[in-house]
Structures are given as structure tokens and as C-alpha cells.
C-alpha positions as CSV (number, residue, x, y, z in Angstrom):
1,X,-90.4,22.6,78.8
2,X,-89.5,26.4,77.9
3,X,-90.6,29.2,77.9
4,X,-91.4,31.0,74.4
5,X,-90.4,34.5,74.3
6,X,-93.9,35.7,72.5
7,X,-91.9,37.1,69.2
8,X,-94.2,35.3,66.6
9,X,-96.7,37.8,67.1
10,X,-95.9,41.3,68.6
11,X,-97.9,43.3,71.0
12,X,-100.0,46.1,69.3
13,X,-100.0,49.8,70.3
14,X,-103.7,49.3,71.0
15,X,-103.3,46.2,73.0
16,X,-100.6,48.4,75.5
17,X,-103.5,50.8,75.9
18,X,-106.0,48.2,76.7
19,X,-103.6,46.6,79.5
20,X,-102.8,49.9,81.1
21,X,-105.5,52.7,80.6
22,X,-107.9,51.1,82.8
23,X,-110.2,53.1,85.0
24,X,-109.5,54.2,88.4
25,X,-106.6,52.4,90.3
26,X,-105.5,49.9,86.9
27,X,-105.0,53.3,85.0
28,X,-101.2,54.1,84.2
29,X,-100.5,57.1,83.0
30,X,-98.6,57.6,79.8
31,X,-95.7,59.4,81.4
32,X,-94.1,57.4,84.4
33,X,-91.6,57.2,87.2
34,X,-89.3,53.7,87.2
35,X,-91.1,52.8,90.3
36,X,-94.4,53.3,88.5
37,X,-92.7,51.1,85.3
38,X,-91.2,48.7,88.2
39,X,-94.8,48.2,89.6
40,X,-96.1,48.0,86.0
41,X,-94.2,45.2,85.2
42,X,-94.0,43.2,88.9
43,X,-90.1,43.6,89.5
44,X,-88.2,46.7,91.6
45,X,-87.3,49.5,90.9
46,X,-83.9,48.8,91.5
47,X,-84.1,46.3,88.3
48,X,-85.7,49.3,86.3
49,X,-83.1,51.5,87.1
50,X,-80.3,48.8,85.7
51,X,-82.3,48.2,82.9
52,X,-82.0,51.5,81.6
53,X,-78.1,51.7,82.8
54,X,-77.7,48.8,80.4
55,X,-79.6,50.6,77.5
56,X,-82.7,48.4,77.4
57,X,-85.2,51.3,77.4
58,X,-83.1,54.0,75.1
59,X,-85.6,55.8,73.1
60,X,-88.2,55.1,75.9
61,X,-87.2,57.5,78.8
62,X,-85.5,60.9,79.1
63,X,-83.5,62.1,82.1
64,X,-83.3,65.2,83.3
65,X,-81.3,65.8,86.0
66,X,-82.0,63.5,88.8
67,X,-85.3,62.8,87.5
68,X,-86.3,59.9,84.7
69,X,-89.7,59.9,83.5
70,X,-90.5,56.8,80.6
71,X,-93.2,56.8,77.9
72,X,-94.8,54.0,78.5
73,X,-96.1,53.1,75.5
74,X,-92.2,52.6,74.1
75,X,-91.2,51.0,77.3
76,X,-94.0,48.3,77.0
77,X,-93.2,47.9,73.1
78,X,-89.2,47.8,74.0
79,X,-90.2,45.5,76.8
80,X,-92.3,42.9,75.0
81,X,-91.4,43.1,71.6
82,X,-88.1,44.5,71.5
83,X,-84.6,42.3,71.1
84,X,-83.8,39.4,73.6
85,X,-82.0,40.0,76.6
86,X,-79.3,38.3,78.3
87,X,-80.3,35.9,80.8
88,X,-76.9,35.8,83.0
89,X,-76.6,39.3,85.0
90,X,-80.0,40.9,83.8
91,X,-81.7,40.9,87.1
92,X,-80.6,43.4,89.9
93,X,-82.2,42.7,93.3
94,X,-80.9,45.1,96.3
């Protein structure tokens, strides 16, 4: 049995919020780190980090010099609604 990716009915703007502005600890804030993302979404940073090498989250984060800081919201919309992905190299573990 398989796994269905979801994509017969999108994840809304308001349900992101919902997930991730919890109170106290469960709050994310809007503007994050890729370890902050990486923790978001239960792999490592590392695997954020080639994510966005690969252009999975363009439109979602900005660099600026060594620094990247995501929006959230875009991330979790690029994340969960966005295309497919491949499935053969997609996962960097180090």
C-alpha cells in the first residue's frame, strides 16, 4: 500500500497558522532559521540546506550573506502543496 501525496486537497494559509502559531514552546515564528524549518518539519538541517541548493524553497527564503532566513508560511505551502519531488537523491543525511 502507498502513500498518497495529499494533492487532492491543498493545505490552507489558515491551516499553516493553526499548526505553527501555537502558544508558548509550539509557536514558530513567521521568519525562521533552516534549523528552526529542519525542526519544523522532523528532518536535519543538513537536508534543509540541500533542499534549498536544489531550488525546492525558491520564493520562500532570502539569503543574505551567510545567513538564510525562510518565511514560513511559503515554505510550509511549497512543502505541502507545492510540485512532487524526486524520490532518488532527495534526502541528505551527514
Amino acid at each position: 500500500m502507498g502513500f498518497s501525496s495529499g494533492k487532492s486537497r491543498p493545505i490552507s494559509r489558515d491551516e499553516f497558522r493553526a499548526a505553527f502559531d501555537g502558544a508558548g514552546d509550539d509557536k514558530l515564528p513567521a521568519i525562521l532559521t533552516p534549523g528552526q524549518l529542519a525542526g519544523a518539519l522532523k528532518v536535519s538541517r543538513n537536508t534543509v540546506y540541500f533542499w534549498i541548493e536544489k531550488g525546492r524553497f525558491d520564493g520562500a527564503f532570502r539569503k543574505r550573506g551567510k545567513h538564510i532566513r525562510i518565511w514560513r508560511d511559503r515554505a510550509l505551502d511549497l512543502f505541502f502543496n507545492g510540485p512532487e519531488w524526486p524520490s532518488m537523491g532527495d534526502m541528505h543525511e551527514n
